[in-house]
N, C-alpha and C positions, 0 to 999 in steps of 0.2 A: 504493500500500500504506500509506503514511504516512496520508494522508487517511482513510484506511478503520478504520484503527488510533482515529486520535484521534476517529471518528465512535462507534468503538466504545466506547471511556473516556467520552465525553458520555455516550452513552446507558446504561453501569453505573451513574455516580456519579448520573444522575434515578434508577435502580432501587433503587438499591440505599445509595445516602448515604453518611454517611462519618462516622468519628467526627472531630468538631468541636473545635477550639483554641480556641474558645472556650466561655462557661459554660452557655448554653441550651440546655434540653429543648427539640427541635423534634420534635413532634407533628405527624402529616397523618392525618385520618378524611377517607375517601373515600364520599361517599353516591351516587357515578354506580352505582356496582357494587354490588348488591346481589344475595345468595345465601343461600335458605332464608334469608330474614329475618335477615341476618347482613349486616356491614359490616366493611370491613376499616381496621383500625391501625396506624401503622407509627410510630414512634421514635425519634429520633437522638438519643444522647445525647452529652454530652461525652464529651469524650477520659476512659478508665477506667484505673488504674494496677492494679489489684486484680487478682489473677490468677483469681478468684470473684465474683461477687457476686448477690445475692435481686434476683430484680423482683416488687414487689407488687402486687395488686387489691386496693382495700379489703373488710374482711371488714365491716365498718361504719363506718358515717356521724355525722359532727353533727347530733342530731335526731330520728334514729331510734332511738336505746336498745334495739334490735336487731341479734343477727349473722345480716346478711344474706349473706355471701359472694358478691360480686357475681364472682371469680371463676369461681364453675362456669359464669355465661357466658359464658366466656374459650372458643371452638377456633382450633385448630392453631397453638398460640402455637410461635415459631421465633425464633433469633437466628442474623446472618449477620454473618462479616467481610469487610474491603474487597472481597476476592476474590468475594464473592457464595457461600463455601460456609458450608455452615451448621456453627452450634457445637453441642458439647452441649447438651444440656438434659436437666435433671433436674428431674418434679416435686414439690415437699414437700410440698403440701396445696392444698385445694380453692383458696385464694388467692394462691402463692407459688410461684416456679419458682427452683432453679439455675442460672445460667452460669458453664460452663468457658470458662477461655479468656477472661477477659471483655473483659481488655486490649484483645481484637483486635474487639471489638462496632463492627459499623460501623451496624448497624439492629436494632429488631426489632419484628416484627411479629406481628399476630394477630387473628382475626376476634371479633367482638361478638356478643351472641347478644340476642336481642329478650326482654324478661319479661312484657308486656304480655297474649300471646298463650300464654303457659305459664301465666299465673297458678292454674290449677288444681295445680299442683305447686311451687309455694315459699312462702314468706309476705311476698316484698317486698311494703313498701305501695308502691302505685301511684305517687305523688308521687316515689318516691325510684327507680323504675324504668325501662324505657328502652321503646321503642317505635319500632320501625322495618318503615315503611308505603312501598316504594319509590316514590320520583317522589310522595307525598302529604306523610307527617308521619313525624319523627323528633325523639323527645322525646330530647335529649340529657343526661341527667345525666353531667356529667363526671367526675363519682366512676366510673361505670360501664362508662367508654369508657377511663380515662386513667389506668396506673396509673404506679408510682414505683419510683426505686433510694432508698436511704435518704440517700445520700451526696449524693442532688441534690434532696432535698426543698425546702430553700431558695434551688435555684437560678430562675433565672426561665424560663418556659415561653413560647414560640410555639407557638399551636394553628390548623394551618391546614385550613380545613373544604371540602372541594371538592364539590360540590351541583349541581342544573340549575337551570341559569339560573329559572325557573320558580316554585321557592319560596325563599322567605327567611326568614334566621335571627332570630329572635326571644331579645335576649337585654340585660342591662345592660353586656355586655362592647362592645367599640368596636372595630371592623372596619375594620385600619387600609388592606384593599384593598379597591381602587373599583368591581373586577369584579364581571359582575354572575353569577358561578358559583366566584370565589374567596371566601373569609372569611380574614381572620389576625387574630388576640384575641392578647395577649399580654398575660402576669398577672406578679406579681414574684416567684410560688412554686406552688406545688403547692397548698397550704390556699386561695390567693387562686382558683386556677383550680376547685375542686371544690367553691366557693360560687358558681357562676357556671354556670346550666345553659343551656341552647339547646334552643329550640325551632323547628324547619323545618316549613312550610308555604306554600300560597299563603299571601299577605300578607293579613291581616283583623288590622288594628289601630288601638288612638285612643291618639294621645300626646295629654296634657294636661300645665301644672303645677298645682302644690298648693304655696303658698308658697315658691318658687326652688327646689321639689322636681320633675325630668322623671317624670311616669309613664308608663311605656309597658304597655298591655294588651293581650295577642295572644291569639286564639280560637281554635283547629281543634275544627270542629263537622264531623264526616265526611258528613255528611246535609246540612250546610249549615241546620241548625232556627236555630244560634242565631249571634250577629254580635257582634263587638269595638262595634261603634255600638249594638248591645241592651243591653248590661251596663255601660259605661265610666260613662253618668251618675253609677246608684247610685253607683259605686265611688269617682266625683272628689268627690261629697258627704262619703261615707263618711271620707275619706282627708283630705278637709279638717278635717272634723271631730276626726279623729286628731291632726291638727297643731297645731290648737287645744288639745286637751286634752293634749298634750306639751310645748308649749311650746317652749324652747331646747332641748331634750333629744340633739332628732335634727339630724345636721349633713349626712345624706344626701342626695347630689345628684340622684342618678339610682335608680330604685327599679322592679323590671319583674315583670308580674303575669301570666303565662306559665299559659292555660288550656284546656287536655284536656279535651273533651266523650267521654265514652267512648258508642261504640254498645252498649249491653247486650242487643241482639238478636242479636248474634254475639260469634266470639272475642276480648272486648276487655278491657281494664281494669275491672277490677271493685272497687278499693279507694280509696274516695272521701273525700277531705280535701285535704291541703299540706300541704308541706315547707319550713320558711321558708329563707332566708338574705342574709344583711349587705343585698344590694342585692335580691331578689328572692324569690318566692314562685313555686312549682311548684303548679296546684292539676289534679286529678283529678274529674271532675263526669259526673255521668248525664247525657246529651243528653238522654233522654226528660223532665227534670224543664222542670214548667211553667215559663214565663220571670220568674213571679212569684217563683213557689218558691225558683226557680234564685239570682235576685237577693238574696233573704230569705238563703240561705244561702253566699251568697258573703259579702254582710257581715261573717256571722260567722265566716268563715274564714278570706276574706283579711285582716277588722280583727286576728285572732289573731295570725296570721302577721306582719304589720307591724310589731305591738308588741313582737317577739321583736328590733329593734332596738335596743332596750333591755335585756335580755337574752333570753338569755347571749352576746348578739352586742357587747355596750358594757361592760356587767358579767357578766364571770365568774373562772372559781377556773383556775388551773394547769390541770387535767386536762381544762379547755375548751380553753384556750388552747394547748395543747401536746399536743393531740388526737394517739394513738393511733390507725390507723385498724387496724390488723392485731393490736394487743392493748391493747384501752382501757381505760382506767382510769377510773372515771364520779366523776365528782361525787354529793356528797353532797345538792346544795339540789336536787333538781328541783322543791320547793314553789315556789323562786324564778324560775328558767326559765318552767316551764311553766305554774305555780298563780298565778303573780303577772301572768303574759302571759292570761292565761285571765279570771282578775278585771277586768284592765283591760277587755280586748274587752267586755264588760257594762257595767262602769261608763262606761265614755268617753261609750257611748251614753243612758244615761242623763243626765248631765251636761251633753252638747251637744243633749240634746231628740227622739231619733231614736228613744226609747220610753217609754215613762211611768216613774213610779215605780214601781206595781206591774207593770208589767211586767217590770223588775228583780227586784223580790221574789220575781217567778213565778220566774222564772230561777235565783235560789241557793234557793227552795224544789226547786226539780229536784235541783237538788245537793246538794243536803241528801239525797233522797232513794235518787240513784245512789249514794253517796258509803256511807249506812246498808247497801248491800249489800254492799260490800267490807270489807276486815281493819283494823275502827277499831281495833286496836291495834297495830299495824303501824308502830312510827318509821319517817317520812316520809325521816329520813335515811339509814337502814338499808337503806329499799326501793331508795333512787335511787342509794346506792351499787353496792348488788348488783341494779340492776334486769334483768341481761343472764344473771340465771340465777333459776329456781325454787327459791321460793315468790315470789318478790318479781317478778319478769317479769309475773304473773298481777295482779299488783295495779297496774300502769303505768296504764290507763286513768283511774286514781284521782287522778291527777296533775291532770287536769281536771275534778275533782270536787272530794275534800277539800282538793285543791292549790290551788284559788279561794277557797274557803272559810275555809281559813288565813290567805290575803291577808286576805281581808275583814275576819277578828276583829284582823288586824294594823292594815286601814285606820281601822277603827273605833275599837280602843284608843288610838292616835297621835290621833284626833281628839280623843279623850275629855281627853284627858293635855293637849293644847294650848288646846283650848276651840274648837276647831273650826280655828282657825289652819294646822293644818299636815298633813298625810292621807302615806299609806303612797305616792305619786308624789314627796311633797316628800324623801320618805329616797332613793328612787332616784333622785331628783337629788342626792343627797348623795354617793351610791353612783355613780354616773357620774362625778363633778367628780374622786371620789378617786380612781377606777381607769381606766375609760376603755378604749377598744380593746386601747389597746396594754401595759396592767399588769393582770394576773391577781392575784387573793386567795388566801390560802392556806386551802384548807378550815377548815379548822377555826380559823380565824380570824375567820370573818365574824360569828358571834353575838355576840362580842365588841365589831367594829366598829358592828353596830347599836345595841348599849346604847350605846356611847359617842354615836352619833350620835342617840339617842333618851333610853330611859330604864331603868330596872331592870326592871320587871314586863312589858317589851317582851321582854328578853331569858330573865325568868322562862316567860312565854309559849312563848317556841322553843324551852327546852330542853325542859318540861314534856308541849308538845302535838307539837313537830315533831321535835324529838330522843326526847322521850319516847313511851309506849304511851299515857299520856294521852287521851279520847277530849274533843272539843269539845262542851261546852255551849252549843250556837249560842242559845238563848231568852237565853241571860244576857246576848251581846252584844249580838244585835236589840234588847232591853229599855234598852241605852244610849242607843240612838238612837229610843224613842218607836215600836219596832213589835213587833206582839205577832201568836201564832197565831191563823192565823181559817178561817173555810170560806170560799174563793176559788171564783168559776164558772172553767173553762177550754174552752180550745176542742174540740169533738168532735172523729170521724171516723164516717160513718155505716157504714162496713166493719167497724171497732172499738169495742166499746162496754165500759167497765171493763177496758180491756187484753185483752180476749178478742174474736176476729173473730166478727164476725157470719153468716157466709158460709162455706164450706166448698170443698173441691173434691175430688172423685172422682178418684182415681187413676189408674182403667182408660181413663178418657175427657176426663181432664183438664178436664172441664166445672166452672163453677162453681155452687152452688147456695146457696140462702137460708135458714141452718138453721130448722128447726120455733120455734126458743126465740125466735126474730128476729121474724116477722111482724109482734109487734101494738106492733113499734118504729116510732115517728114516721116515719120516716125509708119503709119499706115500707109502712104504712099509707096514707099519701099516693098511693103508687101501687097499690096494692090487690094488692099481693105476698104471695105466701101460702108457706109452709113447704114444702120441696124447688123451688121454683122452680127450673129452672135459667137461670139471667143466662146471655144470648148474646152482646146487645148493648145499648153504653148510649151515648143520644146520637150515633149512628150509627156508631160505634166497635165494633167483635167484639172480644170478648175469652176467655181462655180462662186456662188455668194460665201458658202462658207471656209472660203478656204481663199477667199481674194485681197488680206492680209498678205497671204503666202505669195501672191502674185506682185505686189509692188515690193515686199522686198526680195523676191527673186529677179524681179528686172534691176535694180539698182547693182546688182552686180556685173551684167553686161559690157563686154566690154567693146571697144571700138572697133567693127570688121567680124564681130561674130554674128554667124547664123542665126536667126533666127526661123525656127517651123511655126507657124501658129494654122490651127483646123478653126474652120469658122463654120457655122450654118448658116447659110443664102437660099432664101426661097427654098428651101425646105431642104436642100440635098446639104452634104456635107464639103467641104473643098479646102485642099490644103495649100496653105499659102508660105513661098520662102523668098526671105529677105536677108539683106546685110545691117546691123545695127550699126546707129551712128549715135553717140550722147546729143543728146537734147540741152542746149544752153538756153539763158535769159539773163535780160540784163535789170539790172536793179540799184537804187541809190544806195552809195557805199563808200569807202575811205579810199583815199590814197596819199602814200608820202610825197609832197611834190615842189615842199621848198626844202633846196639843198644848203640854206643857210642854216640850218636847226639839226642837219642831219645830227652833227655830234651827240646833240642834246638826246634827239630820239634815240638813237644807239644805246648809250646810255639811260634809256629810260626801257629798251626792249631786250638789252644783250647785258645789259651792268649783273 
């Protein structure tokens, strides 16, 4: 009886845990088990003296400047004590639950719900959501999986990840068990663990370094199209490149580029970007995109994302630092976040040769122009304090528009001021040396600290354009650095011509056809395409409404002199038509350098 007794206490305190004398959150996500796309959680916290207390799910994150409520994918949340019965529970809101009783919390536990495959019903972006594929892929954001008492935010977390032997975690965290179906990460707080996401898969990855920096890049491609060994090169260029045009900046050791190919032929992730953080980058990407494409725009997402180690990950204010996740309080500079992470990702590559100068130009003429669509009077500091409620929510995108753009008249003025000597990186290394990880700014302090660390009409500048409704005169800056408006060629799309498609699709039948106004475009001409044609197939590909995504960026990779087969239906038969492709240009307003009195200046403002 004795034996059977103490057989039976083993096996409660594995069920059921126990509250702990000592100070660590010990977390267990179990991925053997999976139900309705859900996985289960379970908790031990430390010993609780409160006879109440809230557990939280974050309602939002670092980065996204959205309330997400990642709660409502919170079921059958429960708390138990020793005895294995359960407590009250009371819930206050989509994110927040009650326990009575709390003294006696020996666990708790609750299942996860997948966003990936709901995406038609919320607005997570993709990057910041979760995704559970049993036995294939489980994108872990740990915001999403792992919430909090408030009393143990700064305690330190063991997160132990039980899995099939089969796939492995992808993550910058460091897996201090050897098994190959256990993981244990353990962070020195709550903030440290939900900048730290995990990605589960078969293993498809390239660790490289980039000057005493480990990169680790992991793929789940569900179709297997695309490979950690396809993408890693750009990336180790890219990234060296980064390091170069950083300098001392970054002191990161370890840094991991964790990438979601979503299939968009089924129920999958549809919101395509990244979500930076301190050591790593979450990115979200069409599988169908050409491996070209694909590359092209990983550059410019993940160099974005990199750069955000600098801020607001090195420098920022209080209300970064002391991050709110269940009622946040935003900062005021998102021009500097996100506007100044946004400028660099263009300039670096400019600077280290990876695209011309006009091709930069082309780049903040884009912005110039997205940027004329949104509320140019709109302070910049106004929107990003209140970005998490309307009118100012509707204007975020802007943040990568006129929020570059403001960098730049910043990069540019500092160049002007110094004589080329010193550019808008040389202040954020000012702005690092003074604050650093671990010391926050006080909002409304930092326009101050920039004049000091600059100059007057610097600070004129931010109150004017970034605190004020002020709208930017971008000709008067470009005009400092020797570039003036001009008519630029840029590149076509033979589906799109002046922003309007060329091509149509019928409703009833989902067929695509080639409107009447298109035919005697180059582009049909060549293959003797006439008005209602319906495109069936191009290049031995079928295509239709659902899959004519697939067709504009299949043609973007085209090159000059190739073949192209397209089958069309005419008047009822079928007829196949072959042409030679030629790219599609247009012209549009745009930059060019073209006084050689400033050259110097410029030089030093795009190669310094």
């Amino acid at each position: 009886m004795k034996n059977i007794l103490n057989l039976l206490t083993i096996t409660f305190l594995v069920n059921f845990g126990y509250a702990q004398n000592n100070s660590t959150v010990k977390v267990t996500i179990d991925l053997n088990v999976v139900k309705d796309d859900k996985v289960m959680v379970s908790i031990v916290p430390p010993a609780i003296k409160s006879k109440e207390i809230t557990f939280y799910i974050p309602k939002t994150v670092p980065g996204t400047y959205s309330e997400d409520d990642y709660g409502k994918y919170i079921d059958n949340f429960k708390a138990f004590d020793s005895q294995g019965k359960a407590l009250k529970i009371a819930k206050f809101d989509d994110n927040s639950w009650n326990i009575s009783d709390a003294n006696k919390i020996a666990k708790i536990t609750y299942w996860v719900n997948d966003t990936f495959e709901n995406e038609e019903n919320h607005s997570i972006f993709s990057p910041a959501g979760t995704n559970i594929d049993e036995g294939k892929n489980f994108v872990i954001n740990t915001h999403a999986f792992v919430g909090y008492i408030k009393d143990f935010m700064t305690n330190p977390y063991e997160v132990t990840v039980l899995h099939p032997a089969e796939i492995w975690g992808a993550t910058s965290l460091t897996d201090t068990d050897k098994s190959d179906n256990i993981d244990v990460f353990l962070t020195e707080n709550y903030s440290q663990l939900v900048e730290n996401p995990i990605m589960y898969a078969k293993p498809d990855y390239k660790i490289f370094s980039v000057q005493e920096m480990e990169i680790l890049v992991a793929v789940y491609s569900p179709n297997a199209v695309v490979s950690a060994a396809q993408v890693s090169p750009d990336l180790e260029k890219m990234m060296n490149a980064q390091k170069n045009f950083l300098g001392k900046i970054n002191s990161t050791q370890k840094y991991s580029v964790l990438i979601y190919l979503s299939d968009v032929n089924r129920n999958d992730a549809q919101g395509f970007g990244a979500l930076e953080h301190p050591t790593a980058t979450t990115v979200v990407m069409p599988e169908a995109l050409p491996l070209e494409q694909l590359n092209e725009q990983l550059k410019d997402i993940v160099s974005h994302e990199f750069f955000h180690i600098l801020t607001p990950l090195t420098i920022h204010s209080k209300e970064i630092k002391n991050f709110d996740y269940n009622n946040p309080k935003m900062s005021k500079h998102l021009w500097m976040y996100e506007g100044v992470t946004e400028y660099f990702a263009n300039l670096f590559q400019v600077n280290q040769g990876l695209i011309s100068e006009d091709d930069f130009y082309n780049r903040m003429a884009g912005k110039i122009v997205n940027a004329s669509k949104m509320d140019d009077t709109m302070p910049f500091t106004k929107m990003s304090a209140e970005v998490l409620k309307k009118p100012y929510k509707d204007q975020y995108l802007n943040v990568y528009e006129k929020g570059a753009l403001i960098a730049m008249c910043l990069d540019i003025q500092i160049r002007e001021n110094t004589n080329g000597d010193k550019g808008l990186l040389d202040l954020m290394q000012q702005l690092s040396n003074e604050y650093g990880t671990q010391k926050a700014f006080n909002d409304d302090e930092l326009f101050k600290k920039i004049e000091q660390l600059t100059a007057a009409n610097i600070r004129e500048f931010l109150d004017i354009h970034v605190a004020g409704p002020t709208p930017i005169n971008y000709a008067q800056y470009f005009e400092k650095m020797g570039v003036r408006k001009a008519q630029i060629e840029v590149p076509g799309n033979v589906f799109i011509k002046n922003q309007l498609p060329t091509v149509n699709v019928n409703p009833a039948t989902k067929e695509i056809f080639v409107l009447e106004s298109s035919e005697n475009q180059e582009f049909f001409k060549s293959l003797n395409a006439k008005g209602n044609d319906i495109i069936t197939e191009l290049n031995g590909i079928k295509y239709n409404l659902e899959n004519i995504y697939d067709l504009l960026m299949e043609s973007q990779t085209w090159k000059n002199g190739d073949t192209i087969t397209m089958k069309v239906k005419r008047d009822g038969k079928e007829i196949e038509l072959k042409g030679n492709y030629k790219a599609p240009t247009e012209f549009s307003e745009g930059w060019r350098a073209t006084d050689d009195s400033k050259k110097e200046l410029k030089n030093a403002w795009l190669k310094n």
